[in-house]
C-alpha positions as CSV (number, residue, x, y, z in Angstrom):
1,X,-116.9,66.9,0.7
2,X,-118.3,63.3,0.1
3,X,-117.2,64.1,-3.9
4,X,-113.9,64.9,-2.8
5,X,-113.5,61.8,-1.0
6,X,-115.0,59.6,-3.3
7,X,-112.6,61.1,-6.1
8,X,-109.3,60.8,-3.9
9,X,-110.4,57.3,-3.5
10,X,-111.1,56.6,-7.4
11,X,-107.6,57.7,-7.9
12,X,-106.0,56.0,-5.1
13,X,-107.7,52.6,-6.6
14,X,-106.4,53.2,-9.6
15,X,-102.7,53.5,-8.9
16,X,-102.9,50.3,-6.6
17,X,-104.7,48.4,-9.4
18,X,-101.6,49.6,-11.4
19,X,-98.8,49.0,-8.6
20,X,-100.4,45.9,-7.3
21,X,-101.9,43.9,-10.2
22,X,-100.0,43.1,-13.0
23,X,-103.0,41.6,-14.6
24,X,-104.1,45.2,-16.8
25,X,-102.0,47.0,-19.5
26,X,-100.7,49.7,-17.2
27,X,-100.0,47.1,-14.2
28,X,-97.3,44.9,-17.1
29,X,-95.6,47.9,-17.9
30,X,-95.4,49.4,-14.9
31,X,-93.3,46.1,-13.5
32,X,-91.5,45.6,-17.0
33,X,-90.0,49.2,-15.8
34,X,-89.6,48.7,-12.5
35,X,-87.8,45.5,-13.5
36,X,-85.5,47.2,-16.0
37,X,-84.7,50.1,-13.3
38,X,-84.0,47.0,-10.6
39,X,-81.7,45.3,-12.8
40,X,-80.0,48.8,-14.4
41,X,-79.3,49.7,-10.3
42,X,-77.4,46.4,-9.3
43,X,-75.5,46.7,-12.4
44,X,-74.2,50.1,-11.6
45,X,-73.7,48.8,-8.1
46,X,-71.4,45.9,-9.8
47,X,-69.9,48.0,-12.2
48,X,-68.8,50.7,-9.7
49,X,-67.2,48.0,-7.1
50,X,-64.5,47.8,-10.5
51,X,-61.5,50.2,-9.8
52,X,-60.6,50.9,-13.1
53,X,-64.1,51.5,-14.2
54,X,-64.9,53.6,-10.7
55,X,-61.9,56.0,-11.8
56,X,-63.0,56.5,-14.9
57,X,-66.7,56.6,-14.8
58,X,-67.3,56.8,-11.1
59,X,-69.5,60.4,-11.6
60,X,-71.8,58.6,-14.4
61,X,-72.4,55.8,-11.8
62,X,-72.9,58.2,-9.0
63,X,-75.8,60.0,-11.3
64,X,-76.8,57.1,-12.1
65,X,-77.0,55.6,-8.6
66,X,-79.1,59.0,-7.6
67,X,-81.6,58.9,-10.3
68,X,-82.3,54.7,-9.0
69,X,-82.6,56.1,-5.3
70,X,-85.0,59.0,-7.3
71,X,-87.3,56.7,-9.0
72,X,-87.2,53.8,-6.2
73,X,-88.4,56.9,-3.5
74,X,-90.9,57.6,-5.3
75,X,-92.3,53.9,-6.3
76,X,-92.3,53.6,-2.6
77,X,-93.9,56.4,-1.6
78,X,-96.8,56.0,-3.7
79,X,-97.1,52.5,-3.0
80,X,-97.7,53.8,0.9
81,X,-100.4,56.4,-0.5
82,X,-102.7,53.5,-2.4
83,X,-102.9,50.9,0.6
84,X,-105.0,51.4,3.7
85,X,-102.2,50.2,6.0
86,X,-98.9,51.6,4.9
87,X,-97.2,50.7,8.2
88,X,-98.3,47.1,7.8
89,X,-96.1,47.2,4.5
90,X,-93.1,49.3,5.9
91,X,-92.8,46.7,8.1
92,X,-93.7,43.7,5.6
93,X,-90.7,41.9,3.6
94,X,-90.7,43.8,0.4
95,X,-91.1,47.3,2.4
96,X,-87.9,46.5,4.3
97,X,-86.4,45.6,1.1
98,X,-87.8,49.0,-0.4
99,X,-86.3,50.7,2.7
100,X,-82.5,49.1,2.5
101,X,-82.2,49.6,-1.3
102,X,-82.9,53.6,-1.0
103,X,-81.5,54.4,2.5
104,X,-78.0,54.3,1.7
105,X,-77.8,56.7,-0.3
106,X,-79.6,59.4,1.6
107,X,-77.6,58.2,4.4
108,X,-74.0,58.6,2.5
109,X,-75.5,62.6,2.3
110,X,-74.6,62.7,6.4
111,X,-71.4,60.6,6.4
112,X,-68.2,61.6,5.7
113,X,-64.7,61.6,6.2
114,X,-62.1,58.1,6.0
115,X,-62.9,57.2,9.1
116,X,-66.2,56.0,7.8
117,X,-65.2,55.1,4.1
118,X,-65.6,51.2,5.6
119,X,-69.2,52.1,6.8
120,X,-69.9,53.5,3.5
121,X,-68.6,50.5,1.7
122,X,-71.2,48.5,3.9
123,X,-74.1,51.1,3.0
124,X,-73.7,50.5,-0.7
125,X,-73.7,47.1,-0.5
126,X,-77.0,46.8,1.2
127,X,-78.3,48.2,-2.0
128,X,-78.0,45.4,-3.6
129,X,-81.1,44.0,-2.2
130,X,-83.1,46.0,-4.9
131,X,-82.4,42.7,-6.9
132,X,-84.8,40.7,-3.8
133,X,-87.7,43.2,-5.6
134,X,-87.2,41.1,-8.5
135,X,-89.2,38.2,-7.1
136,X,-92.2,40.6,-6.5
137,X,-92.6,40.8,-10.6
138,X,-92.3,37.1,-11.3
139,X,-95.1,35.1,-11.3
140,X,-92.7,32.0,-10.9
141,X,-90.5,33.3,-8.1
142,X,-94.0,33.2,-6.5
143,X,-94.5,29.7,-7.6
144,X,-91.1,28.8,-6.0
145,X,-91.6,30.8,-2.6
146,X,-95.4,29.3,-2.1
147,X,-94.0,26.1,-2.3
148,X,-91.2,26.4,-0.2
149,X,-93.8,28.0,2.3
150,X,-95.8,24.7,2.0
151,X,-92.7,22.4,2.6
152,X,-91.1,25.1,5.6
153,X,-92.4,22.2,8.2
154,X,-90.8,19.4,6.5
155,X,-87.9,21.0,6.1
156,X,-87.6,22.6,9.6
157,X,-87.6,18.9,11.1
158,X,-85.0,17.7,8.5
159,X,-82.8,20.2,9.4
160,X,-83.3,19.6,12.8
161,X,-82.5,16.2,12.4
162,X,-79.2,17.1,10.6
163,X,-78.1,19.3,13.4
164,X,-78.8,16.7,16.2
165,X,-76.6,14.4,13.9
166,X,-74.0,17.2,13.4
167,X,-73.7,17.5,16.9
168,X,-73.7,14.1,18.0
169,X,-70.8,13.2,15.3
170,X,-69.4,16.4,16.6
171,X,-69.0,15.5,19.9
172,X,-67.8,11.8,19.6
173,X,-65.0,13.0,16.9
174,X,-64.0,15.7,20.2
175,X,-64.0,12.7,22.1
176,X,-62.0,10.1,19.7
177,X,-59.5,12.8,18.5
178,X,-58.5,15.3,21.5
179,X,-57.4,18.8,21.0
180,X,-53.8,16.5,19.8
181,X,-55.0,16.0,16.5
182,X,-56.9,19.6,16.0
183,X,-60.1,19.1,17.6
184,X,-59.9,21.1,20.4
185,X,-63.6,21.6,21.5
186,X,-67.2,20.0,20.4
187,X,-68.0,23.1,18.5
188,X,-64.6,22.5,16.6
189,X,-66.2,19.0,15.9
190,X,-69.2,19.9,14.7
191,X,-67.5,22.1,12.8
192,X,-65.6,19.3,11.1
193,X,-69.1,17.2,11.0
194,X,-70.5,20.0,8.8
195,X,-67.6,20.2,6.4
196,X,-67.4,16.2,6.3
197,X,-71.5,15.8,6.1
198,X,-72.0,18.5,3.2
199,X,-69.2,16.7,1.3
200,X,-66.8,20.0,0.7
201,X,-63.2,18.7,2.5
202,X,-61.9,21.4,3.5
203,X,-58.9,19.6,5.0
204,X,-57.9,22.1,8.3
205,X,-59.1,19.3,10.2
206,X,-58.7,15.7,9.7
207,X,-58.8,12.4,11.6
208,X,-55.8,11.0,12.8
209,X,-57.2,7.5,14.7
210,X,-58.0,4.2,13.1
211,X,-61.7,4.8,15.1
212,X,-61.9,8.5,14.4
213,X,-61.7,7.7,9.9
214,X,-64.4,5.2,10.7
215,X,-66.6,7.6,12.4
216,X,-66.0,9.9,8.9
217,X,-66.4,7.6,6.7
218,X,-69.9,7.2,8.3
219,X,-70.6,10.6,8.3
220,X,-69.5,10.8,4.4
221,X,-71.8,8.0,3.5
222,X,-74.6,9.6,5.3
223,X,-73.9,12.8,4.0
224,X,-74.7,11.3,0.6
225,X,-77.6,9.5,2.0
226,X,-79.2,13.0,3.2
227,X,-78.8,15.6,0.8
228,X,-81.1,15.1,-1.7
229,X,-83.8,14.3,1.1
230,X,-84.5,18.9,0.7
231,X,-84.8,18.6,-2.5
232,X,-87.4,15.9,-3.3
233,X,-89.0,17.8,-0.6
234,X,-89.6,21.1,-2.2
235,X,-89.7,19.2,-5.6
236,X,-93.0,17.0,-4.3
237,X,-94.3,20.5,-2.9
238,X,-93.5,22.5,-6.4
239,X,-95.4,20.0,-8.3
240,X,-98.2,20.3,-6.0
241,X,-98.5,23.9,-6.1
242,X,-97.7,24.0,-10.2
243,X,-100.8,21.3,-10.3
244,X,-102.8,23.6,-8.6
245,X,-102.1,27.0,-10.0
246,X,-102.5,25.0,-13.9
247,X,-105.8,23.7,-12.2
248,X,-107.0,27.2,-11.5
249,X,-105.8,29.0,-14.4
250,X,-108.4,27.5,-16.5
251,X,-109.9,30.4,-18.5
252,X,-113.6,30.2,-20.3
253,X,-113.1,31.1,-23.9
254,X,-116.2,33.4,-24.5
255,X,-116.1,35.7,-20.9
256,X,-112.4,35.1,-19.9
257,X,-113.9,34.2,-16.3
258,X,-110.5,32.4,-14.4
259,X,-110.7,29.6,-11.7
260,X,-112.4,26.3,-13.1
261,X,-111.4,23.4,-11.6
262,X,-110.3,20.7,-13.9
263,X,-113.0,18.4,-14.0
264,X,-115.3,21.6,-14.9
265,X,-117.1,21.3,-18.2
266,X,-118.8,24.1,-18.5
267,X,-117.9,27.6,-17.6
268,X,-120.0,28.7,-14.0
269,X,-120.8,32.2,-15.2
270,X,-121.7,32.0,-18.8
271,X,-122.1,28.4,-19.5
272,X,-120.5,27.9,-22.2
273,X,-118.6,24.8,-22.9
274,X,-114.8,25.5,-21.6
């Protein structure tokens, strides 16, 4: 019995060394696949939302679309089998995005009829997300998501501080204009405030008063004044974390030991000279 156990475990390390780590032989090609089986899905997807191509190829995609669903089951499956806590990744990011990208079409098995051809058309779409597993597979889509964790506060009070400023210009365009000249209530203001502050015009509504095209020109000016404020945010916080990931990449020559800090001069497990 202990052999048993001991050998289910050998096993079930060795498929999340290849599932989870991309660092070994088996663990590269096993995400080159999965990556050319992600990207292979979503086109089929796009292809098939084509009329002309769905009439005339519309079986082929719908083989296609079942041997995706096939193979995408089954990665997820055995991804549950090689953790400890498969609930915990169920209900993590990448396991809801496992779930909505195979659901559909087991779930297009059970529903039929025209009535529910526009809940269909909703189902397939959600498979699209298989392109979100993408970022799973590339080391700098991490890069890009660890620094926008590390800037998240930052930006969460930037944004706050837009949206008290889209309200307040909001409400005192409500209050200049009047429902007269199309603003008819402070959420149709801050509508307007958004339009005006992100710089895209739509034109629906517009300013009519002398005092009401000062207010937007202010708003336009600080519009341009604020936008780029995100992005030297998240640019300050992507150079941080490149820094740091080039910092502890550093790899000693003779034993291939990873981790050195930069002003290391010697490696810490061999000592040799890096």
């Amino acid at each position: 019995m202990p052999e048993q156990t001991s050998h289910q475990k050998s096993w079930r390390s060795k498929i999340f060394k290849i599932i989870y780590h991309s660092d070994t032989p088996a663990g590269k090609w096993f995400d080159i696949l999965l990556i050319v089986f992600i990207i292979g899905s979503v086109l089929t997807i796009i292809l098939d939302s084509v009329e002309q191509l769905h009439l005339d190829y519309g079986h082929w995609f719908y083989l296609l679309e079942w041997v995706f669903t096939i193979i995408f089951t089954f990665e997820f499956i055995i991804r549950l089998i090689s953790i400890r806590r498969p609930l915990r990744y169920v209900f993590s990011f990448f396991g809801i995005v496992d779930i909505l990208s195979i659901l559909p079409t087991y779930l297009s098995l059970f529903i039929g009829g025209a009535q529910h051809l526009l809940i269909l058309r909703i189902l397939r779409i959600l498979r699209v997300f298989r392109i979100l597993k993408l970022v799973r597979y590339t080391k700098e889509a991490q890069l890009l998501t660890q620094s926008l964790a590390n800037s998240r506060h930052k930006i969460f009070v930037f944004f706050f501080f837009i949206i008290t400023v889209l309200v307040l210009f909001g409400s005192i365009m409500y209050l200049i204009e009047g429902p007269e000249n199309g603003f008819d209530s402070i959420p149709g203001g801050i509508y307007w405030a958004v339009v005006t502050l992100t710089t895209v015009g739509y034109g629906d509504i517009a300013p009519h008063t002398v005092l009401g095209r000062m207010v937007a020109s202010m708003i336009m000016l600080t519009g341009y004044s604020i936008i780029a404020v995100p992005t030297g945010i998240f640019a300050a916080e992507f150079n941080k974390e490149t820094k740091r990931v080039r910092d502890n990449a550093r790899v000693c020559t003779t034993c291939n030991l990873k981790g050195h800090t930069k002003s290391a001069i010697f490696c810490r497990r061999c000592g040799e000279e890096l």
